[in-house]
N, C-alpha and C positions, 0 to 999 in steps of 0.2 A: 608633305605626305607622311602618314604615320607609319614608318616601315613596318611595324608586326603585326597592324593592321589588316595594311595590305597583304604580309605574308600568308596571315591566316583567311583573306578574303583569296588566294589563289588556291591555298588550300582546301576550303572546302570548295571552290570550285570540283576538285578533281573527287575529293572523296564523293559528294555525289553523282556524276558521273561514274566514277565504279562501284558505288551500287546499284546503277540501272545495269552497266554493262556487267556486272557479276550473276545477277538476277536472271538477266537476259539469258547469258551465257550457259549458265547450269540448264536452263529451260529446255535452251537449242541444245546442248550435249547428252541430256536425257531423252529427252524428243527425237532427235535425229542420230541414237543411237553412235555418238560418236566420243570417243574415249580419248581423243585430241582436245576434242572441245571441253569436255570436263577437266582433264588438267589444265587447258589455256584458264579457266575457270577460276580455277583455283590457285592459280599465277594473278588473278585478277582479288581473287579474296586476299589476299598478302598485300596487295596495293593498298587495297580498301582498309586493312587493316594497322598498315604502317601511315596509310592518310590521316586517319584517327589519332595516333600516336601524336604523328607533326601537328596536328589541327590544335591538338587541350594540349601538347607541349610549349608551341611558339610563345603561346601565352607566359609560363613559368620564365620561357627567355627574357621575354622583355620586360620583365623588374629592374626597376632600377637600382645601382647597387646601393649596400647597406654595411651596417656597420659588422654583419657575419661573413659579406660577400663584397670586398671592398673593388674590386674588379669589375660586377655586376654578375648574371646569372649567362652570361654568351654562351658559355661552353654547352649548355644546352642544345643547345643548335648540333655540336658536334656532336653528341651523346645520342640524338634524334636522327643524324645521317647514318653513323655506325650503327643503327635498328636497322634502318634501311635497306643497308649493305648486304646484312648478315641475314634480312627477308629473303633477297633477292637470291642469295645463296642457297636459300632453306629449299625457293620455290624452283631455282632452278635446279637443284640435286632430285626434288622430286619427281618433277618430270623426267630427267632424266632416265632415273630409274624406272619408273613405269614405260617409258615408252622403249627401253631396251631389254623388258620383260614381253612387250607385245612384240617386239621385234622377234626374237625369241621362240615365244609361242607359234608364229608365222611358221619361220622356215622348220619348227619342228612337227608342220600341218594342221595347226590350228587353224582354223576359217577365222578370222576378223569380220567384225561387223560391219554391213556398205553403211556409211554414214547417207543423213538424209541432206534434202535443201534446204532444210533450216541453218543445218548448222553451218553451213558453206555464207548464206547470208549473214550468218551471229559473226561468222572470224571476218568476212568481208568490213561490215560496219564497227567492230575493233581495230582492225588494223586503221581505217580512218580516222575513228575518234582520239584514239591513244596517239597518235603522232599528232594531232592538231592540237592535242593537250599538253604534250612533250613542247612543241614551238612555244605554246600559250606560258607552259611555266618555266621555262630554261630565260626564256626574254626577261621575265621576273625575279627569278633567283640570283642573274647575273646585274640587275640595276639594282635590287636591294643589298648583292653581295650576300646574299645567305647559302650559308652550305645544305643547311636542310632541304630546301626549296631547290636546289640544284640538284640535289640526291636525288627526290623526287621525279625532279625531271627524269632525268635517267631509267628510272624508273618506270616512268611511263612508256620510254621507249623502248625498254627491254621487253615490255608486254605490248608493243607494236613488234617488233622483230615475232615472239612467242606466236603471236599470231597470223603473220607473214606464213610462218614455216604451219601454221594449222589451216589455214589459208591453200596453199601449199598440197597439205598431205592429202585435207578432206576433198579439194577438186580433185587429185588424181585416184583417187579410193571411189570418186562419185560418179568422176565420168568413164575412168579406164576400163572401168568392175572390179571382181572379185582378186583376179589377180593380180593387181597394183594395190589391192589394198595396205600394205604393208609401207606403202607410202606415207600414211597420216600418222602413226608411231615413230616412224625414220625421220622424218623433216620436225618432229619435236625433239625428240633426240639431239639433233644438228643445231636448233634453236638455243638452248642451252650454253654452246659456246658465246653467244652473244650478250647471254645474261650473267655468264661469268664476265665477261669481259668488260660491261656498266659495273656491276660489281665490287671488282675487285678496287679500283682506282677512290672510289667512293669510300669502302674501309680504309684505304693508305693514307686518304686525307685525315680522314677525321680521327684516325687513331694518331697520325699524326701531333691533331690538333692535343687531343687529352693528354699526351706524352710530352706534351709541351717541347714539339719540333720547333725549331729554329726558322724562320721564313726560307720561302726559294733566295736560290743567290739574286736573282735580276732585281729582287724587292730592298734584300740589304746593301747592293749597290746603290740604290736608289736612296736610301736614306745614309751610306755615307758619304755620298757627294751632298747631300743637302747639309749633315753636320757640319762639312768643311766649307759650304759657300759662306757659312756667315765668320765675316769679318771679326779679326782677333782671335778666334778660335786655332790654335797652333797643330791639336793630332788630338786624337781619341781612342783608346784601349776599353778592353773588359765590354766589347758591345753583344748585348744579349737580348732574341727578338723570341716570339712566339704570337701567335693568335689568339684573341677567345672573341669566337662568334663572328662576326662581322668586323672590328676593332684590332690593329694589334696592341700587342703592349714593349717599348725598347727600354731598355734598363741599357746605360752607357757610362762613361767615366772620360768627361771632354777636359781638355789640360790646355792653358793659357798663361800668360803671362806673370810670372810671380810677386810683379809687385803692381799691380793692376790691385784698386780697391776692391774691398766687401761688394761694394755698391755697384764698381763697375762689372766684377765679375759676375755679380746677377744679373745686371742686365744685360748681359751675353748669353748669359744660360738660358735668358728668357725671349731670346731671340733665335733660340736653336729651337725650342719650345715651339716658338710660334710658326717658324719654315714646316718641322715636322707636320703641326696640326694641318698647315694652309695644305701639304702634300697629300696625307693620311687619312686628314677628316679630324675633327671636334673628338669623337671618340676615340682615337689615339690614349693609349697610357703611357707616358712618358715619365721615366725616375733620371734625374741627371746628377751626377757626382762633381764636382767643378775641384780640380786640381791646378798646382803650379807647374809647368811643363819644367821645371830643376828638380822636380821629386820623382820623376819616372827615373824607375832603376834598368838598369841592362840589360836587355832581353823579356822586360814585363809584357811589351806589349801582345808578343804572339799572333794567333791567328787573324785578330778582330782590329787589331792595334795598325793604325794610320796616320800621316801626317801628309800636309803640305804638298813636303818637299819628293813625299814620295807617291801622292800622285800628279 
């Protein structure tokens, strides 16, 4: 399967979809007189709009690397979730504010508008489609391993929750009357915290990724039991991890035997090589430093520094 293919074939899966359901939406919110709907709307334009982004981005990703971009172009991925992030934020401060200005206007005697049945029908068939979208690409993001595709996900369901709470406001503004109306302002209001909440996590990663974070610990455990299973291999210092895109990349310094040949110490190195990839994946970047375990000095090893004898 050709992963950016497919990525961008889940992609534009969703950006169509949100522009029927953005179209829709503005329809029913003009139509049914309802100022939930129009913000849920425009939660939905930000979708449509960061879909675009990932759809003609993934493409840039998946170049293969070159002699400017000796790594490949992954980080793209991260650069495309941190858009995402920072939509989500845009779209959620917006409603925020607007619906705690109607809130607002309410208790200072302002009359809100009854929203109509359209719009109760528009949030109803959002809150479906956005979660079936959210399952359809979370399943995908997490077998291709792409963070963009994951972001989205998220994405999606934060404009399922959006809509839950317009869902929410406009049936009790629709059925209560006049006096609940202050309902369909308030349950967006409250939706907000959910959209900070996809959010936030989504910027952590992926700023993460461009700052060139270190992997979780449970991942560099995992690759220093794998440096130390292969035979002859005595300890290892200086081990330094990071992600780009789908791939990581380990830069490490393994220490063995000092009078072990040229020849055999490659082919150790190349079997440290080979466990990672069988572990990581083919795309793995792996730089290995091959030392005489007599030339570590005292106290070198530090944080990353292991042997043997001490696990």
């Amino acid at each position: 399967m050709d992963r950016m293919k497919k990525a961008r074939a889940v992609t534009l899966t969703g950006l169509v979809l949100n522009l029927v359901l953005t179209a829709l939406k503005y329809a029913a919110g003009f139509l049914g007189a309802s100022a939930a709907m129009i913000a849920d709307a425009t939660h939905s334009l930000s979708d449509l709009l960061t879909d675009a982004v990932v759809f003609f981005g993934l493409e840039a990703a998946s170049k293969p690397a070159d002699s400017s971009h000796p790594y490949g172009h992954g980080k793209i991925e991260a650069i495309l979730a941190a858009l995402c992030g920072f939509s989500l934020l845009l779209a959620g401060g917006g409603i925020f504010l607007s619906g705690m200005k109607n809130v607002a206007d309410f208790f200072r005697g302002a009359s809100l508008p009854r929203p109509g049945a359209i719009a109760l029908a528009a949030a109803l068939l959002s809150v479906l489609s956005k979660e079936l979208l959210y399952r359809y690409t979370i399943v995908w993001g997490r077998r291709l391993e792409s963070s963009a595709l994951i972001a989205k996900a998220w994405d999606h369901r934060s404009d399922a929750f959006s809509s839950i709470g317009t869902l929410a406001g406009i049936s009790g503004a629709y059925f209560l009357g006049d006096r609940w109306s202050v309902l369909d302002p308030l349950a967006a209001v409250i939706v907000t915290y959910f959209i900070a909440k996809a959010a936030l996590p989504i910027l952590r990663d992926s700023l993460d990724e461009l700052i060139e974070a270190s992997l979780p610990d449970e991942l560099e455990e995992r690759l220093r039991k794998a440096i130390l299973s292969v035979e002859q291999v005595e300890s290892f210092h200086k081990l330094k991890t990071r992600r780009i895109g789908s791939a990581i990349a380990v830069d490490v310094h393994i220490q063995m035997d000092g009078k072990l040949s040229l020849t055999e110490a490659h082919d150790i190195s190349r079997r440290v090589e080979d466990e990672l990839w069988r572990l990581f994946g083919g795309e793995t970047h792996i730089s290995l430093h091959m030392e005489p375990r007599s030339s570590i000095r005292e106290g070198e090893n530090g944080r990353t520094g292991l042997s043997r004898m001490r696990l």
